[in-house]
C-alpha atoms as a printed R data frame, in Angstrom:
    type eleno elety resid chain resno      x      y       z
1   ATOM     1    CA   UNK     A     1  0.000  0.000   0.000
2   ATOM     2    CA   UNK     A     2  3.105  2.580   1.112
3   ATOM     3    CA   UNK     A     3  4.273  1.619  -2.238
4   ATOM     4    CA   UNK     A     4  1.312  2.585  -4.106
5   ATOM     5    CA   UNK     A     5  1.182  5.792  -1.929
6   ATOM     6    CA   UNK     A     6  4.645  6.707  -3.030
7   ATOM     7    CA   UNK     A     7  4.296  5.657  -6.898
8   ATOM     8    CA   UNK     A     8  1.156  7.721  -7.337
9   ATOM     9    CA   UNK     A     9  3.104 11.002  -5.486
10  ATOM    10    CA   UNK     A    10  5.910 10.526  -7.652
11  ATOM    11    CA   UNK     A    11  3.947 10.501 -10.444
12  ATOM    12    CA   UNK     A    12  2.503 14.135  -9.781
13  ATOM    13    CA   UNK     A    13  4.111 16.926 -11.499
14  ATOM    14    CA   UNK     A    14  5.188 18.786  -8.626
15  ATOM    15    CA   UNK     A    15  5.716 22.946  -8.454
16  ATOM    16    CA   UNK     A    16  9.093 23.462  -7.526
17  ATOM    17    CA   UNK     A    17 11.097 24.888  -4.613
18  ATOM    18    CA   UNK     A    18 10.402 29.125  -4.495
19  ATOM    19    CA   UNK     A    19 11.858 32.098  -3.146
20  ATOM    20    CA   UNK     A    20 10.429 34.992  -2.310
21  ATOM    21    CA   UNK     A    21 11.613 38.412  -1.302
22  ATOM    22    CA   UNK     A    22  8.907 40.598   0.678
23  ATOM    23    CA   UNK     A    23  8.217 43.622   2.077
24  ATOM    24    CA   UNK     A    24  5.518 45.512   3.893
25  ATOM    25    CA   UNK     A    25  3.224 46.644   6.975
26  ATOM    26    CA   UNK     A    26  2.813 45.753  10.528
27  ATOM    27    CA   UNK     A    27 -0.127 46.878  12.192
28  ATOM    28    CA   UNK     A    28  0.593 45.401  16.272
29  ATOM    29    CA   UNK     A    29 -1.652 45.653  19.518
30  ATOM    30    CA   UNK     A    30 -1.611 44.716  22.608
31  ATOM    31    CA   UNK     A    31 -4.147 42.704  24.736
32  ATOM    32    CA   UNK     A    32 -4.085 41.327  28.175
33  ATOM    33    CA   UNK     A    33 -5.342 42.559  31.405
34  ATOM    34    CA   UNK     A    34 -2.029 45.454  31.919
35  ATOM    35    CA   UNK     A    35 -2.107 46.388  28.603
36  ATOM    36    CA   UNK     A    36 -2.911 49.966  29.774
37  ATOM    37    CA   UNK     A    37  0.412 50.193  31.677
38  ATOM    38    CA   UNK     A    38  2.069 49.489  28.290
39  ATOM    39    CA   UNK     A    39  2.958 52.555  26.003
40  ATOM    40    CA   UNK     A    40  4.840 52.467  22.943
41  ATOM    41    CA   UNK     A    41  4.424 49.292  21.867
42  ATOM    42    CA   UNK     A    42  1.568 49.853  19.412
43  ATOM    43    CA   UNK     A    43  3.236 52.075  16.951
44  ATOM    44    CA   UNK     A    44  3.088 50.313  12.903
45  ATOM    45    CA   UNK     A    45  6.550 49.365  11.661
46  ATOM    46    CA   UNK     A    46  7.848 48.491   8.346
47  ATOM    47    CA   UNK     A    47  9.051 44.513   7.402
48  ATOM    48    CA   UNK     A    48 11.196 42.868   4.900
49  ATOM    49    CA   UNK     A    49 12.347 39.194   4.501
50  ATOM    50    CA   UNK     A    50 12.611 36.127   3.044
51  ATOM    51    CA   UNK     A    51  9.834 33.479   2.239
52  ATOM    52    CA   UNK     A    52 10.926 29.925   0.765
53  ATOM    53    CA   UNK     A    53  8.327 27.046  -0.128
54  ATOM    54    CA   UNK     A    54  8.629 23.720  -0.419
55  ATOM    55    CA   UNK     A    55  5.904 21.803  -2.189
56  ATOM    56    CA   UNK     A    56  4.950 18.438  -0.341
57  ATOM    57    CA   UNK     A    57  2.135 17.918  -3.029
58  ATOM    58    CA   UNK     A    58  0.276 19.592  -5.583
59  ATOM    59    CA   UNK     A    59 -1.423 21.583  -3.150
60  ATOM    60    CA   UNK     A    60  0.275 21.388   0.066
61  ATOM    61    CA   UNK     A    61  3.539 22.721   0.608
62  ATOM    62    CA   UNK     A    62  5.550 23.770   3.546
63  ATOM    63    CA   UNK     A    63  6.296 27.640   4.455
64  ATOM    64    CA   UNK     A    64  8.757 29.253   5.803
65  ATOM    65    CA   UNK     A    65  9.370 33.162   6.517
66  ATOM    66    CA   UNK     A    66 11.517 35.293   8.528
67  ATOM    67    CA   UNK     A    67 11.264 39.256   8.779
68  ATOM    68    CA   UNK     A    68 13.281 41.966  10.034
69  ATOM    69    CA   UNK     A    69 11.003 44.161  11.694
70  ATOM    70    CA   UNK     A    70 11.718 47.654  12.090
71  ATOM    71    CA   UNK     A    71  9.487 50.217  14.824
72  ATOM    72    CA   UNK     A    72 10.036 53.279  16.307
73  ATOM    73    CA   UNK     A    73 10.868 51.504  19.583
74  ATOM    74    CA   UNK     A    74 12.349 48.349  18.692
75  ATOM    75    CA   UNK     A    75 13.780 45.957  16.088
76  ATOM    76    CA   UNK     A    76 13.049 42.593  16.022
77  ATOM    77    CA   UNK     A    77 13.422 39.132  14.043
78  ATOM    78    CA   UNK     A    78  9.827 37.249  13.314
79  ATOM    79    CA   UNK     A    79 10.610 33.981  12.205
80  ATOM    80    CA   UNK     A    80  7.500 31.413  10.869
81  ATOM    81    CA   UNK     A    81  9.562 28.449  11.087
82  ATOM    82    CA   UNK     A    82  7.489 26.308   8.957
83  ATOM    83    CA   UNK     A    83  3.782 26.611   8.264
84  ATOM    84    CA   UNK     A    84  1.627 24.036   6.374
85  ATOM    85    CA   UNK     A    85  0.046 26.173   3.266
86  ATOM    86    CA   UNK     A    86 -2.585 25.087   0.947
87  ATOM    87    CA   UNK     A    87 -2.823 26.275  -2.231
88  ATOM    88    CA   UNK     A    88 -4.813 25.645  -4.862
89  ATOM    89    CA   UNK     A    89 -4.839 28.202  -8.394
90  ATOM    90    CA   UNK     A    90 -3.279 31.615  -7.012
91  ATOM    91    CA   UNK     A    91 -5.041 31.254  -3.749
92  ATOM    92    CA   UNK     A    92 -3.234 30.047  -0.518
93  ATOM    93    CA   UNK     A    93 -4.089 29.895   2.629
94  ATOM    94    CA   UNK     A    94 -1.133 29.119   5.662
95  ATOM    95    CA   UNK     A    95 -0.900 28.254   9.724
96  ATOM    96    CA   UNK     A    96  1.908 28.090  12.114
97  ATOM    97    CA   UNK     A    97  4.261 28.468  14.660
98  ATOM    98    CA   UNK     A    98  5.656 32.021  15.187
99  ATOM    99    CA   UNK     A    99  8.707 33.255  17.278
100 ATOM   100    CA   UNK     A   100 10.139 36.514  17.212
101 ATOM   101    CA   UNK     A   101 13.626 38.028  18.821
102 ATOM   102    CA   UNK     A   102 13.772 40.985  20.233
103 ATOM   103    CA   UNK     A   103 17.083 42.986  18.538
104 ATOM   104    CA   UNK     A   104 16.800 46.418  19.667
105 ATOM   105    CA   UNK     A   105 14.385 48.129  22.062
106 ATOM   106    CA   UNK     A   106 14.324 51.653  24.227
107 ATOM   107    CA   UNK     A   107 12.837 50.067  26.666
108 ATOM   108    CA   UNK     A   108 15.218 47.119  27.986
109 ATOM   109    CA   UNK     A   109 17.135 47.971  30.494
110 ATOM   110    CA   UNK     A   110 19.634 45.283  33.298
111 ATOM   111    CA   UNK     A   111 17.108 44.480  35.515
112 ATOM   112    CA   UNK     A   112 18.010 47.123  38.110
113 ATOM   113    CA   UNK     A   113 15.331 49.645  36.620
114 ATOM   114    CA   UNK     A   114 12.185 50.362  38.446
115 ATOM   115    CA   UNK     A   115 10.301 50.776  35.436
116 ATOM   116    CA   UNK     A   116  9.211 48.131  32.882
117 ATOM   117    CA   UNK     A   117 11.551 46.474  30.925
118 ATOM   118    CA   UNK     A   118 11.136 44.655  27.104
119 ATOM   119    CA   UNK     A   119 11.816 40.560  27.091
120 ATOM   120    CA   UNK     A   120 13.972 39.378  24.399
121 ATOM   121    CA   UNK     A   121 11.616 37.112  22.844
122 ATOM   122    CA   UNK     A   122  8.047 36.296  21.582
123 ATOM   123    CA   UNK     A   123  6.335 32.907  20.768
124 ATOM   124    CA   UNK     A   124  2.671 32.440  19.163
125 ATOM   125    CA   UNK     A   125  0.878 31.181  16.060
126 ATOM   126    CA   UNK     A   126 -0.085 32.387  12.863
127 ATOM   127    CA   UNK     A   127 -2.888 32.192   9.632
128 ATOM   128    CA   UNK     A   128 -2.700 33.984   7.071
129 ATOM   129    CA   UNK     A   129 -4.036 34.336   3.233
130 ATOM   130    CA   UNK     A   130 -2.190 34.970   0.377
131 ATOM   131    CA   UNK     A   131 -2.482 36.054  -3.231
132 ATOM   132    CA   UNK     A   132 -0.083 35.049  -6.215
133 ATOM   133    CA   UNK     A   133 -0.531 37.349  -9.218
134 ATOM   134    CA   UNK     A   134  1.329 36.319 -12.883
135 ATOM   135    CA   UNK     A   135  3.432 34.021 -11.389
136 ATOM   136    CA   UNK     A   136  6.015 36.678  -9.987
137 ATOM   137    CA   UNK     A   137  4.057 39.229  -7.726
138 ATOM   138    CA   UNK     A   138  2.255 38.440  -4.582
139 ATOM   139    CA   UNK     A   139  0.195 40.612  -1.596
140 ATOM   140    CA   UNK     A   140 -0.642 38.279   1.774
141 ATOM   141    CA   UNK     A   141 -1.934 39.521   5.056
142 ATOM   142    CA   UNK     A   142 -1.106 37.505   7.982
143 ATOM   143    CA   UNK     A   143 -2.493 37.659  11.587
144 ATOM   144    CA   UNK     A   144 -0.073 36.759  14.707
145 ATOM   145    CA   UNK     A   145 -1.066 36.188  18.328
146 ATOM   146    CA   UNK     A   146  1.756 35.865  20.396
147 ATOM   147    CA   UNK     A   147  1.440 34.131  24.173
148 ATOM   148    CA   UNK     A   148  4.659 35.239  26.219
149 ATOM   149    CA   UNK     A   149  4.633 38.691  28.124
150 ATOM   150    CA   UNK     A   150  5.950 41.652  26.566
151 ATOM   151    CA   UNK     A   151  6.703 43.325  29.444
152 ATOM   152    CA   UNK     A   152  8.820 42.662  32.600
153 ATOM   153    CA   UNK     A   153  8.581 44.371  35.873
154 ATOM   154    CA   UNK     A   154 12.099 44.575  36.911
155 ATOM   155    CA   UNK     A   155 11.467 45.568  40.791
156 ATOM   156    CA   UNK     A   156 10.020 42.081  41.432
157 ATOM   157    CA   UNK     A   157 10.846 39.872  37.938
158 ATOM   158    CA   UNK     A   158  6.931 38.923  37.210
159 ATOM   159    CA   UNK     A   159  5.633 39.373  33.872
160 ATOM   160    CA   UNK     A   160  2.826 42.093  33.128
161 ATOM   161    CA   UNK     A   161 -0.228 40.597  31.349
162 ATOM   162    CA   UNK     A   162 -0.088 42.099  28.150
163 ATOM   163    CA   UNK     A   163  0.964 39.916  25.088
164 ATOM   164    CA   UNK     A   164  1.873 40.898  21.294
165 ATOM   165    CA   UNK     A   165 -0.878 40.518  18.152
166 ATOM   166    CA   UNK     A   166 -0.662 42.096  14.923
167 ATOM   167    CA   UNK     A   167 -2.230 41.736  11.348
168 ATOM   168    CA   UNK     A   168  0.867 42.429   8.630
169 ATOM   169    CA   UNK     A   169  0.549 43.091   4.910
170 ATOM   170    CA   UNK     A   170  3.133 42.278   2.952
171 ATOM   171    CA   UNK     A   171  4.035 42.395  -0.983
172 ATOM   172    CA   UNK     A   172  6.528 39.457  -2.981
173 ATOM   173    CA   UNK     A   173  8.336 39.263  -5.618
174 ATOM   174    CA   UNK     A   174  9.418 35.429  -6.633
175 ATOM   175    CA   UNK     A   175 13.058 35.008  -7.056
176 ATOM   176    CA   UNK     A   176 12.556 31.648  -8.473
């Protein structure tokens, strides 16, 4: 039977390996119960990166993404690991893991502050929709909820209740 299984995917004409260069929009907010004693971390920042699928089947392939994000308060590294996408025609639709690593940020200090300080990394899920257009040119928008705390307090070490979620937009050009 696995040999049948595997003859009739061979068989398939598979699309090949593609890269993708992207850029675009981040639109973040912040939700929890101290998301009020949070300011700053709502501004819209500009992304670029790399996206690279790998076709399991004619319609399934695996996803992977990673984005330098750039905001007025901090830099940071999304990476989407691998996400299962299905696409059928131009349409796809993805899901995932997300994690993202905090590179810059005004508000990280040693631990010795008495105000809030930024932790250095993020961890969530994501869906998302995308659109192919002749072959070369692509939009998506992509929703992320992250689940660990943005926020430290650094008198006592526990984490405020306020986690990261933004919807991104993002344009691609395929490499090949």
């Amino acid at each position: 039977m696995l040999l049948f299984v595997v003859a009739g995917a061979m068989a398939q004409e598979l699309p090949s390996f593609s890269l993708q260069v992207k850029a675009g929009m981040q639109l973040p907010r912040i939700y929890g119960a101290d998301k009020d004693s949070i300011a700053g971390y709502g501004k819209a920042g500009w992304m670029a990166g790399l996206s690279a699928l790998s076709p399991l089947g004619k319609w399934v392939a695996l996803k992977h993404d990673a984005f330098l994000v750039v905001q007025k308060n901090e830099s940071r590294l999304d990476l989407f690991p691998v996400s299962i996408a299905y696409r059928k025609y131009n349409l796809e639709v993805f899901g995932g893991p997300y994690m993202g690593i905090l590179l810059r940020s005004d508000n990280y200090g040693n631990g010795s502050m008495d105000k809030g300080y930024a932790t250095k990394n993020d961890w969530g899920f994501t869906i998302g929709a995308g659109y192919t257009f002749r072959k070369r040119l692509s939009a998506e928008v992509r929703y992320v909820q992250g689940f660990a705390p943005l926020v430290e307090n650094a008198g006592t070490k526990d984490p405020l209740k306020a986690h990261r979620r933004y919807v991104a937009f993002t344009l691609g050009y395929t490499l090949f």
